[in-house]
C-alpha positions in Angstrom: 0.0 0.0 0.0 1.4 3.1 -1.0 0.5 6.5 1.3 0.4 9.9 -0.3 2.6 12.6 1.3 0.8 16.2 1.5 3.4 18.0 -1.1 5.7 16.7 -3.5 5.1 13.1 -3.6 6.7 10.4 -5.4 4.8 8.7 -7.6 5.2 4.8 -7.5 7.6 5.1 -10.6 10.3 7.3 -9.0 9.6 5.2 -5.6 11.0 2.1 -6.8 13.6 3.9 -9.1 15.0 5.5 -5.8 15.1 2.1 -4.2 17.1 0.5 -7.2 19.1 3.6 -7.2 20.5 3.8 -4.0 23.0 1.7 -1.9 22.2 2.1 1.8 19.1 2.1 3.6 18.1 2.7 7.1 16.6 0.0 9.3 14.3 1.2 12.2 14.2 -1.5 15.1 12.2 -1.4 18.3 14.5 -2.7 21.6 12.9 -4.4 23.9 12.7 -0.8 25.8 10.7 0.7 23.6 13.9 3.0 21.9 14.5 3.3 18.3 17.4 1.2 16.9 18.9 2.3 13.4 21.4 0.7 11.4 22.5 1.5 7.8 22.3 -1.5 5.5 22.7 -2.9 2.2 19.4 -3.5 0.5 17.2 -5.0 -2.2 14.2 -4.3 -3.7 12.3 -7.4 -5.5 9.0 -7.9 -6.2 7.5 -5.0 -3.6 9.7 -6.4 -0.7 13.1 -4.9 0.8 15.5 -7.8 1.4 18.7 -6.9 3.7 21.9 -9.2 4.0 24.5 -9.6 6.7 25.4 -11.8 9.7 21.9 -14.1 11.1 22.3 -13.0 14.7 22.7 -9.6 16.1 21.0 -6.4 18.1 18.9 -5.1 14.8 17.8 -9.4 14.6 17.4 -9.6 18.3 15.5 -6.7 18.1 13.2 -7.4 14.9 12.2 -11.4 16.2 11.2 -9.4 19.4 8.6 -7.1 17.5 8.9 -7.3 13.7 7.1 -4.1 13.5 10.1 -2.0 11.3 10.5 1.3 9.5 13.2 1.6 6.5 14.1 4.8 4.6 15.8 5.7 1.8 17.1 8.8 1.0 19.4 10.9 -1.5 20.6 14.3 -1.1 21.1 15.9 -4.8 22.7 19.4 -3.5 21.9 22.3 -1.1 19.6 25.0 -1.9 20.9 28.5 -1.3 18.8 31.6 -1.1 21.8 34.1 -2.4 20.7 37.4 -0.1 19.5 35.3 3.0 22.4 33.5 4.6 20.1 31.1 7.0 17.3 30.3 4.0 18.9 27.2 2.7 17.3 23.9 2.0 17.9 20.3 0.3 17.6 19.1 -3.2 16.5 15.6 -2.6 14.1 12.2 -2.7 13.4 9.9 -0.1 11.5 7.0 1.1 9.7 5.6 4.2 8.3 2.0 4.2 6.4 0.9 7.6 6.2 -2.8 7.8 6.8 -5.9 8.7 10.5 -7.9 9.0 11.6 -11.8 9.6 14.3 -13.1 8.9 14.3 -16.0 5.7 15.0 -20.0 6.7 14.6 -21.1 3.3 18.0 -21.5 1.1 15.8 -20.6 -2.1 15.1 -17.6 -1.4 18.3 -16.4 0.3 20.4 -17.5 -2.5 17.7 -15.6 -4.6 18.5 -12.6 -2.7 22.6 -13.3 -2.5 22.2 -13.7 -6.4 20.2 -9.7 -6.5 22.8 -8.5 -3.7 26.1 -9.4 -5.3 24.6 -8.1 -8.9 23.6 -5.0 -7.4 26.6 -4.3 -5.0 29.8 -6.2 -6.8 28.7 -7.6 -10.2 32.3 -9.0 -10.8 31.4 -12.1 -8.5 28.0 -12.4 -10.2 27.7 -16.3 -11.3 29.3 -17.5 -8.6 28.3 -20.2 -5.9 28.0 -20.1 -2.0 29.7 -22.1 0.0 27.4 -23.8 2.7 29.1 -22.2 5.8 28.9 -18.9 4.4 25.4 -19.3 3.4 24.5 -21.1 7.5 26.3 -17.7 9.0 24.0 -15.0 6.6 21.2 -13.7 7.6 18.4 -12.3 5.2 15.7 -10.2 6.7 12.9 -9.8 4.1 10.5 -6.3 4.6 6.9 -6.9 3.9 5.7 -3.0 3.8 2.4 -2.1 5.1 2.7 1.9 4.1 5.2 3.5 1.6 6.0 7.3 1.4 7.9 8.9 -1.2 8.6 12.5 -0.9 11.0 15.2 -3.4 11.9 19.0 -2.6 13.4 20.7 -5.6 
């Protein structure tokens, strides 16, 4: 489900292009609590879901198996605005994205190496083709985003 921001929405299109686009996202965790936990991470977008790689245990897996309610965002800064007679009026070119959903982590090896595959073609294509050994493929985790609410949002 896509949400509308107020002004200068992204339209589905230029969503999805920003998630393809970009190479780190921001992972929103609840601790047990109640703060906000946020990690940068590597990220995926296929078929409407956000896929994350990295080691299977750890605070932001601890944190998402306790309460797998999540928030992710996306963002990219194109420049600074400068108002050129009013030295405090400045403001950012930019795009971002905020998904509210869901997170678990993936058991089944079909999948993960689905996501490995879309992981090392998007972040080093060179090793693209290549096979996983079983112990590296036991110790990786792959937390899959099921989002409930996506806002995109642009200030030119």
């Amino acid at each position: 489900m896509q949400g509308r921001m107020k002004e200068h929405p992204l339209s589905t299109e230029e969503i999805n292009a920003l998630l393809l686009s970009q190479s780190v996202g921001n992972l929103g965790t609840v601790s047990p609590e109640g703060f906000p936990y946020v990690t940068p991470v590597h990220f995926v977008l296929i078929e409407s879901k956000i896929y994350i790689h990295g080691l299977c245990a750890g605070q932001k897996i601890a944190y998402l198996q306790a309460n797998p309610k999540i928030g992710f965002e996306v963002f990219k800064m194109n420049g600074l605005i400068h108002d050129p007679e009013l030295p405090c009026d400045t403001n950012t070119d930019y795009q971002s994205v905020i998904i509210l959903g869901t997170a678990k982590v993936i058991e089944d090896d079909t999948l993960k190496i689905k996501v490995l595959n879309e992981v090392v073609q998007k972040y080093t294509p060179q090793h693209a083709g290549k096979s996983y050994p079983s112990a590296m493929l036991k110790a990786t985790g792959v937390i899959e985003i099921t989002p409930s609410l996506i806002t995109g949002k642009y200030f030119k």
